[in-house]
N, C-alpha and C positions, 0 to 999 in steps of 0.2 A: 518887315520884321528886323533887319538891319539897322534900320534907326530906330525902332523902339528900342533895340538890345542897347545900340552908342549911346543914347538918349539915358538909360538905366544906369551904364558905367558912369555917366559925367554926372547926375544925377549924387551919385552914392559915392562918388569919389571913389571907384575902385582901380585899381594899379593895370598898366598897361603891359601887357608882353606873352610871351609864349608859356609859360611857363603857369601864368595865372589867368589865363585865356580859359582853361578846364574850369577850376575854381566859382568865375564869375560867368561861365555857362548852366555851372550846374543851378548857381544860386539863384540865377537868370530862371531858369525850369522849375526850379523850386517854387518860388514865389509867382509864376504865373500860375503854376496850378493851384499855388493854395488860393491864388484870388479867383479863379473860378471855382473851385468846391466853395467859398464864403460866397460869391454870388448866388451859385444854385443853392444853396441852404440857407438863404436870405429868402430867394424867390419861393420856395418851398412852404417857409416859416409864415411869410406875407399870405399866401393862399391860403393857409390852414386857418390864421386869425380871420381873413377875410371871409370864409365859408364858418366860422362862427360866431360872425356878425351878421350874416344874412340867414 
């Protein structure tokens, strides 16, 4: 989880330090969960079309 987080800062270019450590944690939390609510409502959406083509 460590280097996905590093990997995400160097990624987006976010600012190094204590101070903005909070900041790019939150935004770090932020953004994984909204990528998992778009996966499950993706998986979701894909079965519903799928069960109305079968």
């Amino acid at each position: 989880m460590r280097r996905l987080y590093k990997s995400f800062k160097n990624w987006l270019y976010l600012p190094d330090g204590a101070s903005n450590e909070i900041f790019n944690l939150l935004l770090f939390g932020i953004l994984a969960l909204s990528s998992i609510v778009a996966v499950v409502s993706f998986t979701r959406t894909l079965g519903i079309f799928l069960a109305l083509i079968k």
